[in-house]
C-alpha positions in Angstrom: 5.3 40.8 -7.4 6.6 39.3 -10.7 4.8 39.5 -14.1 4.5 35.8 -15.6 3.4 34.2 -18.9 0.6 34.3 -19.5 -0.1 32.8 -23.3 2.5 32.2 -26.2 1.5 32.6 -29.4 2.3 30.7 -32.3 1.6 31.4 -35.7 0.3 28.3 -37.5 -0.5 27.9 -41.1 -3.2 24.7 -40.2 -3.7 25.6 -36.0 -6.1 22.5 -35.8 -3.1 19.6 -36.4 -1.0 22.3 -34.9 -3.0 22.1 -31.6 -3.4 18.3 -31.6 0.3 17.7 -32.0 1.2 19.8 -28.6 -2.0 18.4 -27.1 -0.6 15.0 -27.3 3.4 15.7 -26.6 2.7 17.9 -23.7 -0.7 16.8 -22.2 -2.7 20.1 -22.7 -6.3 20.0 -23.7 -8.4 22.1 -26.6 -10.1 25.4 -24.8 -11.2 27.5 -27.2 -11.9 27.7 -30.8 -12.6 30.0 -33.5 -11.7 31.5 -36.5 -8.3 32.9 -35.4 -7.3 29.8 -34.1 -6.7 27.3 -31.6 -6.2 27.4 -28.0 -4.7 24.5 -25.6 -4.2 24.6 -21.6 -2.5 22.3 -18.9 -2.3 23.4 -15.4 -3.1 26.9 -13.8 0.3 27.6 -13.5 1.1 26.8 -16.8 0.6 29.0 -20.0 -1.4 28.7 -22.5 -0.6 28.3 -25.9 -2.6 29.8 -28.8 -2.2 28.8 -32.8 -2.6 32.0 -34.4 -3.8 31.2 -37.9 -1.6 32.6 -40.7 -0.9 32.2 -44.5 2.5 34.2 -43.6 5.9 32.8 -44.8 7.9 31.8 -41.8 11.4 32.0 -41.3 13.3 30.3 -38.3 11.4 30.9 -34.8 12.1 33.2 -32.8 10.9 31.8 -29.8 10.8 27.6 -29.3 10.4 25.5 -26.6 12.2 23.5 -24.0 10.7 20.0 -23.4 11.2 17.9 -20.8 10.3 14.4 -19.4 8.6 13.7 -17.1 8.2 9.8 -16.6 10.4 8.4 -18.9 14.1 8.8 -20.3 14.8 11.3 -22.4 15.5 8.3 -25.3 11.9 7.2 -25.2 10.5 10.8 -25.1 12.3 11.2 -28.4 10.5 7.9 -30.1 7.0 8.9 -28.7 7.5 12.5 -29.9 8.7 11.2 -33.5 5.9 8.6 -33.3 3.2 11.9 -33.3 5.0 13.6 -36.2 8.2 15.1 -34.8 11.1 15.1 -36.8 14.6 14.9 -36.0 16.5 18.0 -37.4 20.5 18.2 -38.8 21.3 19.8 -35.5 23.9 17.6 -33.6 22.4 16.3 -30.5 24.3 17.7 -27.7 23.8 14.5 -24.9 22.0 16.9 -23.1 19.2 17.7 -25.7 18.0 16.9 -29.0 16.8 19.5 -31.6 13.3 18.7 -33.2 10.9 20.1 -35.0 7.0 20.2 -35.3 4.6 19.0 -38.0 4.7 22.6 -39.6 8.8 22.6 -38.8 8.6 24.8 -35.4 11.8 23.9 -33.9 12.0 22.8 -30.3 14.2 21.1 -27.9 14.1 17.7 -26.4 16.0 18.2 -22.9 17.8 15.4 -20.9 16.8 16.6 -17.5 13.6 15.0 -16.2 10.9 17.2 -14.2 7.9 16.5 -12.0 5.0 15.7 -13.6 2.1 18.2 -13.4 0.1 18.2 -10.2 -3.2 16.0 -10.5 -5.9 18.7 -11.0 -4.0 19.2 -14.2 -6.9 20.1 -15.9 -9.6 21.6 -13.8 
């Protein structure tokens, strides 16, 4: 057997526009809700990611993610993330992957490489 994740956890200083933003680039849906914060979900297999609420200063991630298309180049992923409130960051694309970061300026990665889309009982 093999441990897998479970959850990441994100500290957020607003986890409700946090949560919609990764809702919308990634396809997840809003389960749960409280005073700690915000937690979305995709597929079984997939974790979940919770927005811890926090007032802490944050420095550069430690931890980011690795997004990649599904049904469309990597070109028009870039315009539909920017068009939900991405922004481009002074990294130098590579060709292979772009460097972005969310509203609250959690960097993450655009990839090149295309993957399957989720299976349809995506959200049960």
């Amino acid at each position: 057997m093999v441990s897998r994740i479970g959850d990441l956890v994100v500290k957020s200083r607003n986890p409700d526009r946090l949560s919609r933003f990764w809702c919308e680039a990634l396809g997840y849906e809003i389960a749960a809700t409280d005073e700690t914060g915000v937690a979305i979900s995709g597929a079984l297999n997939a974790p979940t990611i919770l927005f811890e609420r926090s007032n802490d200063s944050f420095g550069d991630s430690v931890l980011h993610l690795d997004l990649c298309p599904t049904d469309r180049s990597q070109a028009d992923e870039l315009e539909r993330l920017v068009a939900l409130g991405a922004t481009k960051t002074d990294v130098v694309p590579s060709g292979s992957w772009h460097v972005l970061a969310d509203p609250e300026g959690n960097k993450f990665c655009l990839m090149a490489k295309r993957i399957p889309a989720e299976p349809e009982d995506f959200h049960d």
